[in-house]
C-alpha positions as CSV (number, residue, x, y, z in Angstrom):
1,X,8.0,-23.3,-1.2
2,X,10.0,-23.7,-4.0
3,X,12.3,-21.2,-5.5
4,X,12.9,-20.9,-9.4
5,X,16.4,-21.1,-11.0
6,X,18.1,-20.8,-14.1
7,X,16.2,-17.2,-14.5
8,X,16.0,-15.5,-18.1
9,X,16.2,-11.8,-16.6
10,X,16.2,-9.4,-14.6
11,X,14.5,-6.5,-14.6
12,X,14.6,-5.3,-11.1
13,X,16.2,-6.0,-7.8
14,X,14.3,-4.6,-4.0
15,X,16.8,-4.6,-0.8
16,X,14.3,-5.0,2.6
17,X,14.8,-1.8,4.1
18,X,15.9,-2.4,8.3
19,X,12.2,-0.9,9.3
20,X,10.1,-4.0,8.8
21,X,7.0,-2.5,8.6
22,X,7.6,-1.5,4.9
23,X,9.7,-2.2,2.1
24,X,11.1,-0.3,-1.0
25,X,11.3,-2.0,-4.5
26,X,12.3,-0.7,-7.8
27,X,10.0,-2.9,-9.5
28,X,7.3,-1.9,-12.3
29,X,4.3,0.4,-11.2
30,X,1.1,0.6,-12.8
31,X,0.9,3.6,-14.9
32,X,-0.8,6.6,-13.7
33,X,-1.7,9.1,-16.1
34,X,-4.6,10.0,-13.2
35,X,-3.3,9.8,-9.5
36,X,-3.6,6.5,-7.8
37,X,-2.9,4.8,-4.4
38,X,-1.4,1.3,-3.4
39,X,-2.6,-0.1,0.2
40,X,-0.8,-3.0,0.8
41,X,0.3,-3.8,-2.8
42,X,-3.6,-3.1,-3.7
43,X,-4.2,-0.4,-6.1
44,X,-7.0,1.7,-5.5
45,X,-9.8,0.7,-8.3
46,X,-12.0,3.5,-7.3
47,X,-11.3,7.4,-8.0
48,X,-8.3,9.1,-6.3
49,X,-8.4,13.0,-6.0
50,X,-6.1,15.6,-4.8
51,X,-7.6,18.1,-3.3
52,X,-5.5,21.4,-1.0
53,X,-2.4,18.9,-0.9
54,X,-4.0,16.1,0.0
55,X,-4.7,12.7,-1.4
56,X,-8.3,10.8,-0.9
57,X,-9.7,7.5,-1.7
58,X,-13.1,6.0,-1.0
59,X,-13.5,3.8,1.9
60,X,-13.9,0.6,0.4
61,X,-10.3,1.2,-1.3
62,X,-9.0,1.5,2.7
63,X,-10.1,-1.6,3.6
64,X,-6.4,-3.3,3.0
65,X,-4.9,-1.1,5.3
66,X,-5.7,-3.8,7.9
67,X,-8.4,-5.8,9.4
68,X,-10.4,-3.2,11.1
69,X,-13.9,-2.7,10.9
70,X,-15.1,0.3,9.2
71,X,-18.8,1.9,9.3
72,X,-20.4,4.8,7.7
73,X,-23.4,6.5,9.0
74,X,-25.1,8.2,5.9
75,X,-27.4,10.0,8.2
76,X,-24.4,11.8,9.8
77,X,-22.0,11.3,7.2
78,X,-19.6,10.1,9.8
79,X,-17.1,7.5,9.0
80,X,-15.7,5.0,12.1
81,X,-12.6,3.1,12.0
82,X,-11.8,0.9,14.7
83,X,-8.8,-1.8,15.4
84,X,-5.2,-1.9,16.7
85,X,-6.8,-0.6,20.3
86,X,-7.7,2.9,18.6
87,X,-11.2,4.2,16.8
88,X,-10.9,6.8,14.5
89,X,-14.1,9.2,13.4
90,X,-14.6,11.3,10.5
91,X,-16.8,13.6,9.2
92,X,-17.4,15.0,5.6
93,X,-16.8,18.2,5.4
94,X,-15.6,18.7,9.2
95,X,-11.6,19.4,9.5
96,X,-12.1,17.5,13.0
97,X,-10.4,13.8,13.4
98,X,-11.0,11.9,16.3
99,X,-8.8,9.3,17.4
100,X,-9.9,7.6,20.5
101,X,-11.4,10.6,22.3
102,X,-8.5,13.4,21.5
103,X,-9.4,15.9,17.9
104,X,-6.9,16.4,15.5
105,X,-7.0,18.8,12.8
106,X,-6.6,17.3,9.3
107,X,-5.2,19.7,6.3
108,X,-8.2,18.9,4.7
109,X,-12.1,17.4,5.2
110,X,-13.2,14.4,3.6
111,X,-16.0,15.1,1.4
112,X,-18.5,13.9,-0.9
113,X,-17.5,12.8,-4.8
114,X,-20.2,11.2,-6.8
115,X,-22.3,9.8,-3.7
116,X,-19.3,8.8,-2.5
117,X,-17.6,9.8,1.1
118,X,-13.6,10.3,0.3
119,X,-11.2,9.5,2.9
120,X,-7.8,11.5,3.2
121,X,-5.4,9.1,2.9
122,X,-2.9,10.4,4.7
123,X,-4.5,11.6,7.8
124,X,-5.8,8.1,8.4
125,X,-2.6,6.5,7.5
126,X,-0.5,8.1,10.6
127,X,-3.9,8.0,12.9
128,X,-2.9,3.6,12.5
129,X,1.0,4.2,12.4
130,X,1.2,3.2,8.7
131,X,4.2,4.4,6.5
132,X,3.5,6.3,3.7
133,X,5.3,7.1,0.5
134,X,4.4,9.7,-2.2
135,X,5.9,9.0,-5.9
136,X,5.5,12.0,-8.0
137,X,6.2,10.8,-11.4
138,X,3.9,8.3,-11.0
139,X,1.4,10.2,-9.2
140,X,1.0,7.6,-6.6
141,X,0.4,7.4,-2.8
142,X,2.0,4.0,-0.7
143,X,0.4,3.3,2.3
144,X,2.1,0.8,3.9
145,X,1.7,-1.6,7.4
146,X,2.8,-5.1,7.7
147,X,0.3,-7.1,10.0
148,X,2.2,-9.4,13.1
149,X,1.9,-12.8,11.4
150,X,4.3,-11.5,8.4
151,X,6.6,-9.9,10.5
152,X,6.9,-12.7,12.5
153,X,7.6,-14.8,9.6
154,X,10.1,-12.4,8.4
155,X,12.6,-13.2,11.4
156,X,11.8,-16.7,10.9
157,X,14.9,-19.2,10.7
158,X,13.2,-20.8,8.5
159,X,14.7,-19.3,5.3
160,X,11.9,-20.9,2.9
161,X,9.4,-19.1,5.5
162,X,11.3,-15.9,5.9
163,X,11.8,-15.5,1.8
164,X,8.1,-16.2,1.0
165,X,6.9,-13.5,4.2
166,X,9.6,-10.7,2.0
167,X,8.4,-11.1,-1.2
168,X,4.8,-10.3,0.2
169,X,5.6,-7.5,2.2
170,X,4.0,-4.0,1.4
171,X,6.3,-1.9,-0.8
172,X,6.8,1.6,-2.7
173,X,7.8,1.9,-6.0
174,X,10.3,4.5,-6.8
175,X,10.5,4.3,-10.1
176,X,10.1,7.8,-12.6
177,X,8.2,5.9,-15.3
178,X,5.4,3.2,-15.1
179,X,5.9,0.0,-16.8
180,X,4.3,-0.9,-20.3
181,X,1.1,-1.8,-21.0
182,X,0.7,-5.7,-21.9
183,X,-1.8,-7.5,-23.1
184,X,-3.3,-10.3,-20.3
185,X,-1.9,-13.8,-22.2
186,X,1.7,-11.8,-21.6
187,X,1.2,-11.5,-17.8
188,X,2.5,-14.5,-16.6
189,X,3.1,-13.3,-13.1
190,X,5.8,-12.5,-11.4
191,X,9.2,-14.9,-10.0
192,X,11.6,-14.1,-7.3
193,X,15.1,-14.7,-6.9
194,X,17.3,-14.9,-3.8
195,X,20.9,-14.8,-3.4
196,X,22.0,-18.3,-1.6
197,X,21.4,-18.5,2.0
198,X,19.4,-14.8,1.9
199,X,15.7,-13.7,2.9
200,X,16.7,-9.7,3.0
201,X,17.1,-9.3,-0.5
202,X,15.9,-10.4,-3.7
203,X,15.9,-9.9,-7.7
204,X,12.1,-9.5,-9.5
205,X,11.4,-11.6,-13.1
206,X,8.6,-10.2,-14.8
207,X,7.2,-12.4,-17.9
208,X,11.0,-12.4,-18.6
209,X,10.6,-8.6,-19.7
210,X,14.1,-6.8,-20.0
């Protein structure tokens, strides 16, 4: 992989943090005038509520959490998670978890929003030992949970393999204001620049935006 030089600006640098299965940036967040959520550097596209504390998303929006497979029984609606050893059951309306065979209590019940079954983020999060993240000026949850392969590739001494494996890991923004608003022909995507010889840090470059 090739790394650019001879950068314009730059408008944000990110430090790994030593727990590799996330990582903090302070780069640009989507704006959130409504609350939103970010599994795996994948904003939710479908409605996020709030409701007694807690943050939910639909089930399709989960699906980056990881590879597990997910299946939803409208008869019952029952929602099962499965993967990483461990099966997780929900029910709408029931405050009753199960993860493999033991029921937790969750704060609050999924539930039903425009034919829709709505997860609680949260409760699912821990239940799969993801980290999670809440920014507040933003309005947005982070679920985060690096898969083996990129953490692997993190600790590689290959440094081309190492860099490419940080610039893709999961990440929440703590930024108090969301970036600005541009018009598609302006996004040119995003470049990243690391100091010589380093994989554990690295500057963002943004469509040269100051």
């Amino acid at each position: 992989m090739k790394w650019t030089k001879g950068l314009k600006a730059v408008t944000a640098a990110a430090l790994l943090t030593t727990v590799l299965s996330s990582v903090t940036a302070v780069s640009p967040a989507s704006a959130a005038a409504k609350p939103t959520a970010s599994i795996n550097n994948v904003t939710a596209s479908g409605e996020v509520l709030i409701k007694q504390g807690s943050t939910f998303v639909t089930l399709t929006d989960l699906k980056p959490l990881g590879n597990y497979v997910m299946k939803y029984d409208n008869s019952k609606k029952q929602v099962t998670i499965q993967g990483d050893h461990r099966t997780v059951i929900l029910t709408a309306g029931s405050t009753r978890m199960e993860v493999n065979g033991v029921q937790k209590t969750l704060p609050a019940a999924p539930l039903l929003h425009k034919g829709k079954t709505m997860i609680p983020l949260r409760a699912v999060a821990q239940a799969f030992d993801a980290d999670i993240d809440w920014n507040g000026s933003l309005k947005t949850a982070y679920i985060n949970k690096a898969d083996a392969v990129m953490l692997a590739d993190l600790k590689s001494s290959d440094l081309a393999t190492a860099r490419n494996a940080a610039a893709k890991l999961p990440y929440s923004s703590q930024l108090q204001k969301p970036e600005l608003e541009m018009l598609p022909v302006e996004m040119q995507g995003v470049n990243y620049y690391f100091p010589k010889g380093n994989s554990n840090r690295f500057f963002l470059v943004d469509n040269d935006m100051r």
